[in-house]
C-alpha angles and dihedrals in degrees: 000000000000096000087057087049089052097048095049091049087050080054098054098045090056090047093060092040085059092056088077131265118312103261119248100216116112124247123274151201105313094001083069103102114188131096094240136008134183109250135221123199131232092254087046092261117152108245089177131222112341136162126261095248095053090042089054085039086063095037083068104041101055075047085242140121126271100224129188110236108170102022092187100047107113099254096030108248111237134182147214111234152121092264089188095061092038083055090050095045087041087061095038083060105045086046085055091049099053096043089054092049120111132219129179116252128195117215120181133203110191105200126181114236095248099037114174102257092240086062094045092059088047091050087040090053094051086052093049087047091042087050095052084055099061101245135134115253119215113195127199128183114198125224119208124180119314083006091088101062086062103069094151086065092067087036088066101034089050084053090046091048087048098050090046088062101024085121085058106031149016132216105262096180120016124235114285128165125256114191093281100354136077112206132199126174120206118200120205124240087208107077120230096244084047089056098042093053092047079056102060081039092071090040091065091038097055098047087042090056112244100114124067114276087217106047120187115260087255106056083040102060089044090050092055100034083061098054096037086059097047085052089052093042095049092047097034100053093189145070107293123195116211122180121193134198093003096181111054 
């Protein structure tokens, strides 16, 4: 017998678990279920301990919402507001401050230990624009064949790399090798929420004018590349790991 009792009770539970997740909104006007409740004016005035009725009589009156505020409070805290627009200004913020908010992100540049000099200063460009992003930088420097014997060679050329962009970046985590790989990190000065701002910065600038209508290929691709970057940070929110120009 107790068994079937459980059991029923188990059933019941999962039927109401199938009827969909408890809201979350608080409780309003008429939905508000309770004999008095301390209220709270629209200004944030105390108005004291009044009973359900006279707290709905002024909702109506101001021509407002009487919205629970502190369900478990004994009485139950209630307040005079537009709960529409408190709904509207609730979810403005919460955007902001997810569009403010920033994420690392891991970029990573694989050079070859005797890389041709034209394609040094390319891979070189795509770490300086990485770095006035505010993203990490992750370099590897790949070892073939007899390569691999010459550490020293990557060794140079990841020294060279971190005193080219020493006014951007730092080194976060020294060389070390890794089988067939050296790695550096470099970490930025700039933080990411400073570049991202410079970003929007330039955004504004740009509509409102002040900057030229026809950029340079250069300051184009670093515009974009920022806020292509603040757009992928904002919607990621992880560690993303980006190569570039694998085969060189």
């Amino acid at each position: 017998m107790t068994s079937d009792v459980n059991a029923a009770v188990g059933q019941s539970v999962a039927w109401c678990y199938r009827g969909g997740p408890i809201s979350a909104e608080p409780r309003i006007n008429d939905r508000i279920r309770v004999p008095e409740v301390r209220l709270v004016g629209p200004s944030g005035e105390q108005v004291g301990i009044v009973p359900l009725a006279k707290a709905l009589e002024l909702a109506q009156e101001y021509d407002l919402d009487l919205v629970e505020v502190a369900a478990n409070a004994r009485p139950p805290v209630c307040k005079l507001m537009d709960y529409g627009k408190f709904k509207y200004e609730s979810a403005m913020k919460a955007r902001e401050a997810r569009k403010n908010q920033a994420h690392t992100v891991i970029k990573e540049m694989k050079l070859r230990p005797k890389i041709d000099p034209h394609d040094y200063d390319t891979k070189k460009g795509h770490v300086v624009r990485f770095l006035k992003q505010g993203d990490k930088v992750k370099i590897t420097i790949m070892f073939r064949g007899r390569e691999q014997s010459r550490p020293e060679l990557g060794h140079r050329l990841l020294q060279r790399l971190a005193g080219d962009v020493q006014e951007l970046g730092f080194v976060e985590s020294a060389p070390k090798q890794d089988g067939r790989n050296m790695i550096m990190v470099l970490g930025p000065h700039k933080k990411k929420t400073e570049a991202m701002a410079e970003a929007r910065e330039a955004q504004a600038a740009r509509k409102a004018g002040r900057l030229p209508e026809n950029p340079s290929e250069v300051e184009q691709q670093a515009y974009d590349d920022a806020l292509a970057a603040e757009a992928e940070a904002a919607e990621a929110g992880e560690t993303v790991d980006e190569t570039a120009d694998e085969n060189n």
